[in-house]
ZALOBA-444600 format. One line per field, with one value per residue (C-alpha): residue number from 1; residue in one letter; x, y, z. Coordinates in steps of 0.02 Angstrom, whole numbers. Each point is the difference from the previous one (the first is absolute). Layout:
! ZALOBA-444600
i <- (NUM|...)
aa <- (a|...)
east <- (X|...)
north <- (Y|...)
up <- (Z|...)
This chain:
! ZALOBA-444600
i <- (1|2|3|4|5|6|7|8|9|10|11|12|13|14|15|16|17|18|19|20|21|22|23|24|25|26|27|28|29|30|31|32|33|34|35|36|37|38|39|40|41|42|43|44|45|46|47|48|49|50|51|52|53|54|55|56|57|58|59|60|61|62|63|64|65|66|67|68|69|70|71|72|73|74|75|76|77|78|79|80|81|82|83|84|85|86|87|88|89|90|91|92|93|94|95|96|97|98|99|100|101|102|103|104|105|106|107|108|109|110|111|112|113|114|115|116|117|118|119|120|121|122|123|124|125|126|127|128|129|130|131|132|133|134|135|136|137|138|139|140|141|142|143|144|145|146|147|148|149|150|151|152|153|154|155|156|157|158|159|160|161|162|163|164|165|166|167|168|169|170|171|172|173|174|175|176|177|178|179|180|181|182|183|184|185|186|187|188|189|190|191|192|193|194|195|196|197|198|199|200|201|202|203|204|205|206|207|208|209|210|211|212|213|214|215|216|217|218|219|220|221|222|223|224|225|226|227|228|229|230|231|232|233|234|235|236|237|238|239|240|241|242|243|244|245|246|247|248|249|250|251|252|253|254|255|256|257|258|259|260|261|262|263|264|265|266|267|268|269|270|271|272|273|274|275|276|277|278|279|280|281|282|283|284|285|286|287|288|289|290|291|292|293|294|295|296|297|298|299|300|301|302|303|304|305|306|307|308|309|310|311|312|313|314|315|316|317|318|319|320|321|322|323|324|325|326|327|328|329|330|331|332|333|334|335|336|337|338|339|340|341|342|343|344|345|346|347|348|349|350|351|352|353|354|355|356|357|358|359|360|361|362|363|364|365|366|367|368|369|370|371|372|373|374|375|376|377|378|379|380|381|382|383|384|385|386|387|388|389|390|391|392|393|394|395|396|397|398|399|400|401|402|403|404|405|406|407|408|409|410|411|412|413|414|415|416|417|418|419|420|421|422|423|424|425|426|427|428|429|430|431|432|433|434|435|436|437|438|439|440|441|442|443|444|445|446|447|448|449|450|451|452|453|454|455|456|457|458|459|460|461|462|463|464|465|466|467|468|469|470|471|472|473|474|475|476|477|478|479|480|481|482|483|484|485|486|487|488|489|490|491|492|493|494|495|496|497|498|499|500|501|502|503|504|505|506|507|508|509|510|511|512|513|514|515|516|517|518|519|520|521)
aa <- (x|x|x|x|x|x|x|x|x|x|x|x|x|x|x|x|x|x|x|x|x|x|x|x|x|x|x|x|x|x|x|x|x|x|x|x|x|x|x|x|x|x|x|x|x|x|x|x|x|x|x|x|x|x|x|x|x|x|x|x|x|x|x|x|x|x|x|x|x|x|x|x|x|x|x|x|x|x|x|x|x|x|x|x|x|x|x|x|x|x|x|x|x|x|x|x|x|x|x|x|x|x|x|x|x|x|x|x|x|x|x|x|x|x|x|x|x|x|x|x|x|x|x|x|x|x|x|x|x|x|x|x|x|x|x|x|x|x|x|x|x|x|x|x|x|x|x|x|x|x|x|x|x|x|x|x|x|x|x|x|x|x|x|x|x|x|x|x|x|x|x|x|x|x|x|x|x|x|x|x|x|x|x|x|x|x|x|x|x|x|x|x|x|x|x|x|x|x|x|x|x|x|x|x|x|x|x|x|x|x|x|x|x|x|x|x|x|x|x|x|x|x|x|x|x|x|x|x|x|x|x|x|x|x|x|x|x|x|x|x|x|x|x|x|x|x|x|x|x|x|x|x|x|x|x|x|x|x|x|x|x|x|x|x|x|x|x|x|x|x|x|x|x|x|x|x|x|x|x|x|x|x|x|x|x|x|x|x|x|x|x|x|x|x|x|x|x|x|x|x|x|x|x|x|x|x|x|x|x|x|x|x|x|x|x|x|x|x|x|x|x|x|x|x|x|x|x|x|x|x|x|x|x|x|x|x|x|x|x|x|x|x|x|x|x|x|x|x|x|x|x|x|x|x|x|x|x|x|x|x|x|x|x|x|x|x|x|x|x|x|x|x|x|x|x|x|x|x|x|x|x|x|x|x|x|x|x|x|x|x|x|x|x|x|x|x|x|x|x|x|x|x|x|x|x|x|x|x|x|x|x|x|x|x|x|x|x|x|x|x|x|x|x|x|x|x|x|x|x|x|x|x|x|x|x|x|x|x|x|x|x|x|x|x|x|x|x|x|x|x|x|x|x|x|x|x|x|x|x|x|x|x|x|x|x|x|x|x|x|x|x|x|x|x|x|x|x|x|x|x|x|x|x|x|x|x|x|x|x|x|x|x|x|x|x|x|x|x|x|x|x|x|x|x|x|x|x|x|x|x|x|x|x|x|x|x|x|x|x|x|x)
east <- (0|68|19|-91|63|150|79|186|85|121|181|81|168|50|49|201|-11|-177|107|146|-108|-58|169|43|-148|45|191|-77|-139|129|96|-106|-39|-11|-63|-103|-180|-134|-168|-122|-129|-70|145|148|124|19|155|-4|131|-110|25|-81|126|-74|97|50|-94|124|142|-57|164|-7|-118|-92|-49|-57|-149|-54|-118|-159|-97|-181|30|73|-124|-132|91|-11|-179|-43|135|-134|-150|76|62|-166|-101|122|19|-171|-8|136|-100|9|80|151|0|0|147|102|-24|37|159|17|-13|134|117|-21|19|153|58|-58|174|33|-158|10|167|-71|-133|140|85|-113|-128|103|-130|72|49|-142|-125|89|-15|-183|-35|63|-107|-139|39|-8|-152|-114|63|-48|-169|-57|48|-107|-142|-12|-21|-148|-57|12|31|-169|-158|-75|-146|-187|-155|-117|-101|-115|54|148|180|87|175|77|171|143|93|153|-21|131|177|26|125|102|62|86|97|187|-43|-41|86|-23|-153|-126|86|-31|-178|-19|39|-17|-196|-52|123|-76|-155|41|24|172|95|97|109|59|84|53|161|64|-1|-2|155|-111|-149|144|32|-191|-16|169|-88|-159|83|116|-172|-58|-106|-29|55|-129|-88|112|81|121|31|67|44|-60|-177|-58|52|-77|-117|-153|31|-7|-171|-78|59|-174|69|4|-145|55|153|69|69|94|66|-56|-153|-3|85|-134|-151|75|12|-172|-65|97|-72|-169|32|-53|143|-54|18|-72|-149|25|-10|210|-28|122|66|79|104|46|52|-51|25|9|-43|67|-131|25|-113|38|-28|144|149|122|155|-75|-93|157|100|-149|13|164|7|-139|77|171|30|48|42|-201|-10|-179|-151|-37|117|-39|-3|-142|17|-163|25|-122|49|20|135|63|153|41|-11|74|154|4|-22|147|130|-34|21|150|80|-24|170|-11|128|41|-133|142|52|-106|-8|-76|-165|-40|64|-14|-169|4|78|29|-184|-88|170|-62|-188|23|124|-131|-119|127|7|-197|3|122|-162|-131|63|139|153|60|80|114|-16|198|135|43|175|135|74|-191|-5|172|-45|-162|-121|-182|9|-148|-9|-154|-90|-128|-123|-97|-178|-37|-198|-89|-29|218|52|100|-144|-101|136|69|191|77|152|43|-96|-143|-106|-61|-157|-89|-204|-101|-83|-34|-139|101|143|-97|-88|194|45|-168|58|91|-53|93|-31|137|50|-30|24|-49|112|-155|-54|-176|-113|-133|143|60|-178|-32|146|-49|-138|54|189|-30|139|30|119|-19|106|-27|134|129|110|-85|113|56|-148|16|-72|-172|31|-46|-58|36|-70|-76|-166|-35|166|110|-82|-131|24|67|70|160|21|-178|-137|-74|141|24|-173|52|88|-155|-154|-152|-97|-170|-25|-189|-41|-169|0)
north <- (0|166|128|173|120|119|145|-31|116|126|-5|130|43|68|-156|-2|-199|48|156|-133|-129|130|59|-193|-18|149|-53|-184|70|140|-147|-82|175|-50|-168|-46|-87|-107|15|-150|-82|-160|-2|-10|161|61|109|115|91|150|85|153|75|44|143|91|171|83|-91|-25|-52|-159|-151|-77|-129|-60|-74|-102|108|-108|37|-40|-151|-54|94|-98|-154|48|37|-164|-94|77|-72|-162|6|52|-149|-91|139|52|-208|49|-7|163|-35|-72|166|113|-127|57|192|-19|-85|138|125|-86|1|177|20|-85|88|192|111|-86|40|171|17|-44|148|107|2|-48|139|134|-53|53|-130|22|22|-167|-105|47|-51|-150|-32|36|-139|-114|54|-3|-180|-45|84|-61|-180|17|92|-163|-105|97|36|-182|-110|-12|54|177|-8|2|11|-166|-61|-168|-156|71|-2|163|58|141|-21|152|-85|99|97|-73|56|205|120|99|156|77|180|27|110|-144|-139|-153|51|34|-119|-142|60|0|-170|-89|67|-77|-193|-23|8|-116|105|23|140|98|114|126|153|165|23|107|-137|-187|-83|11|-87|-140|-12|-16|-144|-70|-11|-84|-125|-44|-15|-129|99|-142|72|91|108|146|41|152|83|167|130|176|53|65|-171|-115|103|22|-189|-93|120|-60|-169|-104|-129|122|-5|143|145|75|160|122|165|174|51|20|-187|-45|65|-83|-159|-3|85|-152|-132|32|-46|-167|-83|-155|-174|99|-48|102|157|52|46|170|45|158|131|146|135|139|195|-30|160|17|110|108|83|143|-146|-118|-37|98|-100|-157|84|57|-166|-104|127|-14|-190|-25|115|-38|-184|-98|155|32|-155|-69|17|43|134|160|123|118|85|113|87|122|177|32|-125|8|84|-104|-165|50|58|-146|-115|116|-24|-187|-39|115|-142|-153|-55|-21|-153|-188|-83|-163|118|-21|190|37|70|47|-89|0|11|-163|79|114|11|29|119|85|12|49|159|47|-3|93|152|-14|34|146|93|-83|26|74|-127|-24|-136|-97|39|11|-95|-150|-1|-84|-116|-80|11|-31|-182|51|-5|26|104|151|93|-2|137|95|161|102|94|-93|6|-155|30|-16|-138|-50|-21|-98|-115|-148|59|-158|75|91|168|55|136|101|71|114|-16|137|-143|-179|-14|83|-109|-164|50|34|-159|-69|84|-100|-147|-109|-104|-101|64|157|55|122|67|61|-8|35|-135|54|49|-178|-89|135|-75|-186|55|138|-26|-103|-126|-173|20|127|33|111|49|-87|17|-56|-139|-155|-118|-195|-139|-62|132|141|-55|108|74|143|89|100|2|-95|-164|-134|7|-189|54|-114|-98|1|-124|2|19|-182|-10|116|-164|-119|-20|-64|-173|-54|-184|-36|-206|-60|-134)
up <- (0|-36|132|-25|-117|85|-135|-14|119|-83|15|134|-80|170|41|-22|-53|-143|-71|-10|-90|-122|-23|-45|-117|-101|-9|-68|-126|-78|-25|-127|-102|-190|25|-167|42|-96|-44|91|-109|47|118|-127|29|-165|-17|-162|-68|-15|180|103|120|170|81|164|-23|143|-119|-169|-53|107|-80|124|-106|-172|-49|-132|-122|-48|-180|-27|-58|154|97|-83|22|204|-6|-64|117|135|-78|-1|208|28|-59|148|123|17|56|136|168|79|160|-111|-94|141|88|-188|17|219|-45|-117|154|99|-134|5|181|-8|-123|48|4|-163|-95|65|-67|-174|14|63|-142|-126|36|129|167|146|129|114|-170|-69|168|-27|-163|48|141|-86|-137|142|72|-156|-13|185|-11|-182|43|153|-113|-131|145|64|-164|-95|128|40|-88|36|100|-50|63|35|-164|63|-111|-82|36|-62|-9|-55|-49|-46|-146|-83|-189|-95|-97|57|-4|116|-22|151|26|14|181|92|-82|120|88|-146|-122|159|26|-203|-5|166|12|-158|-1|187|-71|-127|-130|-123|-52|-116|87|-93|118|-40|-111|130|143|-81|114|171|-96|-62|183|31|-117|58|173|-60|-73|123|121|-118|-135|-126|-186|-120|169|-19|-161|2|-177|19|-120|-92|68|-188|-42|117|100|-128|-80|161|67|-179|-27|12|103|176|114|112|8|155|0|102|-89|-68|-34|-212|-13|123|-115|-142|60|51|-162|-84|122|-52|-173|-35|-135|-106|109|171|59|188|80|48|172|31|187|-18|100|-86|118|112|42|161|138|185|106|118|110|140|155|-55|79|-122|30|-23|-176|-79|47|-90|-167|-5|19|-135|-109|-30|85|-151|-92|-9|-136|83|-45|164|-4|93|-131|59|168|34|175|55|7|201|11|-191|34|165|-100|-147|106|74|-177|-56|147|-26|-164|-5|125|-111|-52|-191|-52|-61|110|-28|154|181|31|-165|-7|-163|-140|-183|-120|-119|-150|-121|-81|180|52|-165|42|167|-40|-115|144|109|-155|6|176|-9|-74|94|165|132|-14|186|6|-118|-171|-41|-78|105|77|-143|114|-12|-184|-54|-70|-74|128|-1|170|8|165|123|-81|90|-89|114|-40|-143|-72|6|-184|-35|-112|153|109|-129|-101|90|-9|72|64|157|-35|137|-20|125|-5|124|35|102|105|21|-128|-131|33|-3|-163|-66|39|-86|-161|-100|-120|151|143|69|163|100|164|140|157|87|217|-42|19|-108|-151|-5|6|-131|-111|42|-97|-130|-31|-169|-15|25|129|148|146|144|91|-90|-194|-130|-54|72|-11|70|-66|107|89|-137|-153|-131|-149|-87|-59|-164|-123|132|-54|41|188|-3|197|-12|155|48|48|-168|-128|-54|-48|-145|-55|22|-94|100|-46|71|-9|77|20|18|133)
């Protein structure tokens, strides 16, 4: 029997011997930098002379590794290597499913500081951010293989019909695809696939260009827990490639995805489409984003308001969809906060986050570096720059790093491009609101709802946003990031997505079709 779900505890790097260990596992993985890897389909490792070169965006020059680049052919060979698993799979009891993707989780626990090393370098996390994503992995594996067991291992219940005997069964949808986000390149890419295989689905896992070696290391890890071959297939390579061929190949019952917004509306634009040889509905489960707004409201504890901005603005060098990148502060206390937000951010230490004290690292290359300096130039016009904004120091850039300083604007309109368009970089605006109301319909304005948050004492104010802050996340009293699985399940309203709330009660049912079977006795 399994014991109740617990979150995997995060790592505490104040620890001399855990800062050692991490120290050890970044030594080993720098070790192996420019390693080639396979594609997986129908569990041969196909190695192709074709590669895509995943680098270090704080030192481009350095190869972290190089991946195999699949074409459609190949793609289409790994969609129907998943339609074949799945007539056996789907078989698979689901206690001995949920024992795969648990072994899965203590492979990873095993093998944290290691993992995290991988993300360090592979994506620029901090140690703390990298620790996290790590522990996260492991939890959406511990919590989904508990889910099947609740969900299928038993039939749902019904109510009493004389003289028949009724069941109603959650059976899996078939072949699907998984398309996870370089930002979180364990933790989604795990919940992408682990969610839908416990369930007795397969997948094709195809991750983002910028990120592939961590999802190699995901589907190194299912396989050493015993996935049979054919339930995951990993083909990675160009998105305009692969991206719109694998959403319309007929074969795939379902896609997962995790990413912006516009790829987001295409793929479900192009899952509606019904190609020749399809005789289903492609279910979508979508997250595409968010515009996320810190409140604050003339009651709050200031401090504690400015350290939760700061935090959800510009931990993992703002790349989250949960991001902080709205602060609306009513006007008594706007220029107490914003001091505050200010003198804070000026203190994050901007550097190789390979290195503990590092806060701040660098954005994930040259195209985002790009789109956020544009943002940076918008904001120059759109609000009062005070903080960041300049050339980072050379010694940071001197092999080509992506490093942008924690940028802050000040009275900025809620109408500014900044304060509408999801930036995804560190960039907060700061916007001022006569009241309450006017904040909390400031926050409402935007075609997001991911997460939001409020730094309020009044009582009334945050049953008020229990009820009127429109996103799919809300904290009170708290950042706006930093969600844990079972604990909150995550997921947006409007143009963040379909509100799939990762890592909550109901999310593998996204995965499961329902089936009625009445017997007349």
């Amino acid at each position: 029997m399994l014991p109740p779900y617990r979150s995997e505890p995060f790592g505490d790097f104040s620890s001399s011997d855990r800062r050692a260990a991490m120290q050890r596992a970044l030594r080993h993985v720098s070790g192996q930098f420019g390693a080639s890897y396979p594609l997986v389909i129908g569990g041969e490792h196909i190695m192709r002379e074709e590669k895509l070169a995943s680098i270090n965006p704080c030192e481009p020059k350095k190869v972290v590794g190089y991946v195999s680049k699949a074409d459609q052919e190949l793609a289409g060979q790994a969609v129907l290597a998943a339609e074949a698993a799945f007539q056996t799979w789907k078989k698979v009891p689901v206690e001995a499913r949920a024992q795969v993707i648990l072994r899965a989780a203590a492979i990873m626990r095993r093998n944290k500081e290691e993992l995290a090393a991988w993300m360090i370098y592979e994506v620029g996390k901090s140690w703390v951010e990298a620790d996290a994503d790590v522990a996260e992995a492991i939890d959406f594996c511990e919590y989904y293989a508990r889910q099947a067991i609740e969900l299928q291992g038993q039939d749902q219940p019904l109510a009493h019909n004389p003289g028949e005997y009724l069941q109603l069964r959650a059976i899996p949808l078939g072949p699907g695809v998984a398309i996870p986000p370089w930002n979180f390149p364990l933790a989604i890419a795990t919940t992408l696939t682990v969610a839908p295989i416990v369930a007795g689905n397969t997948v094709v896992l195809k991750p983002s260009p910028r990120a592939p070696v961590m999802s190699v290391r995901l589907v190194e890890i299912l396989e050493a827990a015993g996935l049979p071959p054919g339930v995951v297939n990993l083909v990675m390579g160009d998105d305009d490639v692969l991206g719109d061929y694998l959403v319309d190949h007929p074969k795939v019952r379902f896609i997962g995805f995790t990413g912006s917004k516009g790829v987001g509306l295409r793929v479900l634009g192009r899952a509606a489409v019904r190609h020749p040889g399809q005789n289903w509905l492609k279910r979508s489960i979508l997250e595409m984003g968010g515009k996320d707004a810190t409140v604050v409201d003339e009651t709050a504890d200031l401090d504690a308001a400015a350290d939760g901005i700061v935090a959800g603005a510009f931990g993992f060098q703002g790349q989250k969809c949960s991001a902080c990148s709205r602060a609306i502060i009513v006007e008594s206390v706007y220029d107490a906060v914003l001091k505050r937000v200010v003198e804070k951010a000026a203190q994050l230490r901007l550097g190789n986050p390979a290195q503990p004290e590092a806060n701040v690292g660098a954005v994930i290359d040259k195209r985002a570096f790009d789109s956020i300096s544009s943002y940076i130039a918008i904001g120059q016009e759109e609000g009062r720059l005070v903080v960041g904004g300049e050339v980072v120091d050379h010694e940071l850039i001197k092999d080509g790093g992506y490093f942008i300083n924690p940028t802050v604007f000040a009275d900025v309109s809620p109408k500014a491009r900044i304060a509408q368009e999801e930036i995804f970089g560190p960039v907060l605006a700061v916007i001022k609101a006569k009241d309450f109301d006017e904040a909390l319909a400031i926050a409402n304005d935007t075609e997001y709802g991911l997460t939001g948050a409020l730094f309020s004492r009044d009582v009334e104010r945050l049953e008020r946003a229990r009820e009127e802050f429109h996103v799919g996340n809300l904290y009170l009293n708290r950042k706006c990031t930093g969600a844990i699985v079972g604990v909150h399940p995550f997921g947006g309203f409007n143009m963040s997505g379909t509100d799939s709330k990762a890592g909550g009660p109901d999310y593998l049912r996204l995965y499961t079709q329902l089936k009625s079977v009445a017997e007349k006795l």
